[in-house]
KOLZA-874204 format. One line per 4 residues: number of its first residue (from 1); their letters; for each residue x, y, z of N, C-alpha, C. Coordinates in pm, whole numbers, plus 50000, padded with zeros to 5 digits. Layout:
BEGIN
NUM) A) X/Y/Z/X/Y/Z/X/Y/Z | ...
//
This chain:
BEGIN
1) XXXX) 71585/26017/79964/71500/26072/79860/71524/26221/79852 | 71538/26305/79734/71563/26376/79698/71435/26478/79669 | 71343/26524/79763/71234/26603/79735/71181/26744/79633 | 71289/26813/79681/71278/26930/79601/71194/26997/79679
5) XXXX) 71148/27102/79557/71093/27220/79662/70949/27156/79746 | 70915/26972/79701/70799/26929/79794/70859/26863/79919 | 70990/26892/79947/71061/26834/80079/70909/26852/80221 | 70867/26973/80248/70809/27043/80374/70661/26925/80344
9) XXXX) 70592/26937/80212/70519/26796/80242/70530/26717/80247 | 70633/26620/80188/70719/26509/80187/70681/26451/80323 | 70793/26509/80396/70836/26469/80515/70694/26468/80643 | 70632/26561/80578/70519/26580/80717/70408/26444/80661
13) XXXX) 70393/26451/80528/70295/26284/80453/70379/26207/80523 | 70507/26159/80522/70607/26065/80541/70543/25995/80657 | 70579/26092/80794/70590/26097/80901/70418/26051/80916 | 70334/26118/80887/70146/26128/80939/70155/26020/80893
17) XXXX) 70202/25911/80820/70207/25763/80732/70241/25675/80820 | 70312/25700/80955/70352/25667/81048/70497/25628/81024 | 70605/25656/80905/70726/25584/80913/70823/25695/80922 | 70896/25605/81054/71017/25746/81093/71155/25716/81039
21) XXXX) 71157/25901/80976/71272/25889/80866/71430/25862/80964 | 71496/25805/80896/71651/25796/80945/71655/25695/81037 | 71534/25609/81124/71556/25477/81163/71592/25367/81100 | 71551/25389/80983/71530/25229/80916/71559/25262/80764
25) XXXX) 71698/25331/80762/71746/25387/80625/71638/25454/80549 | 71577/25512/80530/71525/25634/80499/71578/25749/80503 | 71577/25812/80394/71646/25954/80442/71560/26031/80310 | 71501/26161/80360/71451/26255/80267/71546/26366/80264
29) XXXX) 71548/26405/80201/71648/26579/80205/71535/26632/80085 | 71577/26775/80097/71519/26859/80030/71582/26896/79872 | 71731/26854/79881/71851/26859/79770/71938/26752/79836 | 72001/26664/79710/72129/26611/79711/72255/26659/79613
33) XXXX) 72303/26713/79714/72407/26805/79676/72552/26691/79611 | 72558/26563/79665/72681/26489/79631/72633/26355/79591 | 72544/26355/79473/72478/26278/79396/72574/26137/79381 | 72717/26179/79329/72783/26071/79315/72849/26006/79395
37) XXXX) 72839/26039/79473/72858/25952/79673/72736/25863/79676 | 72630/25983/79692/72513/25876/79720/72484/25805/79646 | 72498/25831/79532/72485/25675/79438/72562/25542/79443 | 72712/25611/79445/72788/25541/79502/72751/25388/79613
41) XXXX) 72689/25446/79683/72628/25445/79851/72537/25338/79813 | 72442/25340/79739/72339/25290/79697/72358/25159/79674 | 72236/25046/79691/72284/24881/79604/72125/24935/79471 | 72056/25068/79499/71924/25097/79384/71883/25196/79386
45) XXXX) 71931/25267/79240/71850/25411/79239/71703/25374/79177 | 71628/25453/79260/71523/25477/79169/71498/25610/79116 | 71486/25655/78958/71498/25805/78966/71449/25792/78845 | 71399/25918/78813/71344/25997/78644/71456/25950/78540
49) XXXX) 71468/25958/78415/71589/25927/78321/71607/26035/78255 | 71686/26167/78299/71698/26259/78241/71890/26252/78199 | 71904/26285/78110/72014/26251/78068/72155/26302/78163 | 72138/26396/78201/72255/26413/78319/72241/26287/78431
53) XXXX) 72106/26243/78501/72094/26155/78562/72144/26015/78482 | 72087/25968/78432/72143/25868/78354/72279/25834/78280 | 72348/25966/78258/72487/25940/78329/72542/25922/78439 | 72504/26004/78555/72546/25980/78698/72496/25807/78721
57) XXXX) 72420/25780/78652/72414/25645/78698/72509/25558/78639 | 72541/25545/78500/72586/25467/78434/72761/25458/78508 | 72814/25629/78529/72922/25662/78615/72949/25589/78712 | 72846/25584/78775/72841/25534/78965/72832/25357/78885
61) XXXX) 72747/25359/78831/72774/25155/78783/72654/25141/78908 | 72574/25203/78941/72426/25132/78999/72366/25112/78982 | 72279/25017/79000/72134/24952/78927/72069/25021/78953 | 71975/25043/78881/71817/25122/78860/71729/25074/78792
65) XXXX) 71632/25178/78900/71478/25143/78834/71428/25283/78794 | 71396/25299/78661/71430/25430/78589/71267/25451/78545 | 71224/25563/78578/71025/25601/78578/71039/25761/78505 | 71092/25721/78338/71079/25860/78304/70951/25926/78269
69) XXXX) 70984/26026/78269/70891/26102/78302/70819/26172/78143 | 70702/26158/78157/70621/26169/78011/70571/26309/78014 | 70662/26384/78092/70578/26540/78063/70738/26611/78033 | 70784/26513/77904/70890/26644/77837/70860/26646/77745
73) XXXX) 70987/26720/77645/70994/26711/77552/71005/26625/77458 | 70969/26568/77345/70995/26427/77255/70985/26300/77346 | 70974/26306/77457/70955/26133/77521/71115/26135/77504 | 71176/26283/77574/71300/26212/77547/71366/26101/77673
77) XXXX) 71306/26140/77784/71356/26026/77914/71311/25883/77842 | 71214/25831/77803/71203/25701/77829/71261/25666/77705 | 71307/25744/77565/71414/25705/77558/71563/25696/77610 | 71599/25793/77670/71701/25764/77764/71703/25624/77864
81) XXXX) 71577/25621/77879/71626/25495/77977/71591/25362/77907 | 71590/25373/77793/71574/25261/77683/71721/25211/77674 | 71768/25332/77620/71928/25297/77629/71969/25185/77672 | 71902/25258/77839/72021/25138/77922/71929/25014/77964
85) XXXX) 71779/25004/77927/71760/24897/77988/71746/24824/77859 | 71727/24867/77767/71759/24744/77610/71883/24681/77651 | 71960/24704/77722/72151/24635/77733/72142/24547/77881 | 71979/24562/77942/71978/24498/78049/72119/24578/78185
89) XXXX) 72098/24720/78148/72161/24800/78275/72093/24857/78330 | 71961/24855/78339/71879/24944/78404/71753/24875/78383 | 71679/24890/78488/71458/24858/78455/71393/24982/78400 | 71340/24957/78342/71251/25094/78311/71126/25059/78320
93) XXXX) 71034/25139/78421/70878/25130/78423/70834/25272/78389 | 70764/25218/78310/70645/25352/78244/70594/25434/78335 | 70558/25504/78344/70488/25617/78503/70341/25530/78496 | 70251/25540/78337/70154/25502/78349/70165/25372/78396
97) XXXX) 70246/25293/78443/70231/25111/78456/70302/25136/78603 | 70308/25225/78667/70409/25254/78791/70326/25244/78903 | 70322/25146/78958/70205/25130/79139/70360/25085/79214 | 70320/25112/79315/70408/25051/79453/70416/24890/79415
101) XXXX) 70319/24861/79384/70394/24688/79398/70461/24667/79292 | 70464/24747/79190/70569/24719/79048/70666/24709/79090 | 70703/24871/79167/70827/24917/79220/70886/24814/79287 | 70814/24814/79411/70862/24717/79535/70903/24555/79450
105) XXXX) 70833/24562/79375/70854/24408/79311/71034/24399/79220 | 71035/24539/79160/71148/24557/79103/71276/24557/79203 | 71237/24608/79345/71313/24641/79428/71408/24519/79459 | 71283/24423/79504/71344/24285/79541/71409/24199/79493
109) XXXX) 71367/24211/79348/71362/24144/79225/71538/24187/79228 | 71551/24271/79210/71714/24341/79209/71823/24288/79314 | 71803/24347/79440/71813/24286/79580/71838/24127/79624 | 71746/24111/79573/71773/23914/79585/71853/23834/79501
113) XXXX) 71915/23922/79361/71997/23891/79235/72117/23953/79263 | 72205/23898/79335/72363/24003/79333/72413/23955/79203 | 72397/23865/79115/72477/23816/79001/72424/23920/78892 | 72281/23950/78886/72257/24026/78805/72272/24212/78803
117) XXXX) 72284/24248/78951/72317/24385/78988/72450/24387/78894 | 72537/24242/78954/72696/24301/78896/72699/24335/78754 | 72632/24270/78666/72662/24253/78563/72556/24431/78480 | 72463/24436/78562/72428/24610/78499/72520/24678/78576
121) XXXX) 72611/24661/78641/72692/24719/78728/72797/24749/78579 | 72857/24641/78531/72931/24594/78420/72903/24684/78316 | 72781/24639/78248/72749/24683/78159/72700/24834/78158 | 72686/24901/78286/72661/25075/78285/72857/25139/78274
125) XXXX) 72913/25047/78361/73057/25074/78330/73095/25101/78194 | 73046/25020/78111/73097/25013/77966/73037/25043/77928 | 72937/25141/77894/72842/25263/77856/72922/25360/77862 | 72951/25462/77988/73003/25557/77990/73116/25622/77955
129) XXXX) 73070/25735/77924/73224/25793/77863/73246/25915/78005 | 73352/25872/78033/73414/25942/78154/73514/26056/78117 | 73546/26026/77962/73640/26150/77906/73584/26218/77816 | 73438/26293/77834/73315/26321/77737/73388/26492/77728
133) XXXX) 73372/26515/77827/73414/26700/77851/73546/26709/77722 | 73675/26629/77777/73757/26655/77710/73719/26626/77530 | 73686/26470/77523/73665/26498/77386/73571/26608/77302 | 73494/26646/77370/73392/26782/77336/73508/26875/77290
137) XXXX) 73581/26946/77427/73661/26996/77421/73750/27021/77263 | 73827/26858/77283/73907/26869/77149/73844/26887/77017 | 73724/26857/77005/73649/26850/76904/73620/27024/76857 | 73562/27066/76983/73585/27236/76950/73696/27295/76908
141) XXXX) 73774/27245/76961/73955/27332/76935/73962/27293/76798 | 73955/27162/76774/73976/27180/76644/73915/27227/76519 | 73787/27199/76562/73686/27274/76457/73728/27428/76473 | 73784/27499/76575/73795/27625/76554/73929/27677/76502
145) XXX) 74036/27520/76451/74108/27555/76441/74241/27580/76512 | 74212/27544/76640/74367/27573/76693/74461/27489/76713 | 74457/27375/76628/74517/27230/76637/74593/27259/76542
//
């Protein structure tokens, strides 16, 4: 889990909760610096749907359970994670509909389905555009002309 600047309570709630981190796959950090390893790594992200994220996911081809977040701009996350779970590549739970047993229910629900991981596995594959920079790129050059 990826805390942020609430890592120092995180970990001390974690711990007073009685569960010790790094025994039993748990891991908090304060930053994840190599996002696309650990996703990699992952058989389930669970994370916000902010559009850089929701590429790193679609990239990595991992299932998720996607809880955007209703304090932006335009509701633009939970459309983002409409995207991908209208195509059945991703879950999306509302924050307001979001308890531990949703989650945990989604968790398993995922977990106990390897036929269905593969196939949002599949289908986040064939979402992404992996040559986005460059076509940007060309698209500028030429609009400016140097083609």
């Amino acid at each position: 889990h990826g805390a942020g600047r609430d890592y120092p309570w995180m970990r001390e709630e974690l711990l007073r909760r009685g569960l010790k981190l790094g025994d039993n796959g748990v891991e908090i950090r304060e930053y994840i610096y190599d996002m696309p390893l650990e996703m990699a790594a992952a058989d389930v992200v669970i994370s916000r749907s902010g559009a850089a994220t929701c590429n790193e996911i679609a990239a990595s081809g991992t299932p998720s359970i996607l809880i955007p977040s209703p304090n932006v701009t335009n509701n633009h996350q939970e459309r983002n994670a409409r995207v991908l779970s209208d195509k059945d590549a991703a879950v999306t739970i509302l924050e307001k509909d979001c308890t531990a047993e949703k989650v945990m229910a989604e968790i398993q629900s995922l977990l106990a389905d390897k036929e269905r991981r593969e196939n949002m596995s599949k289908t986040l594959r064939s979402m992404v555009r992996l040559d986005s920079t460059q076509r940007i790129c060309d698209i500028v050059e030429e609009l400016a002309g140097k083609r």
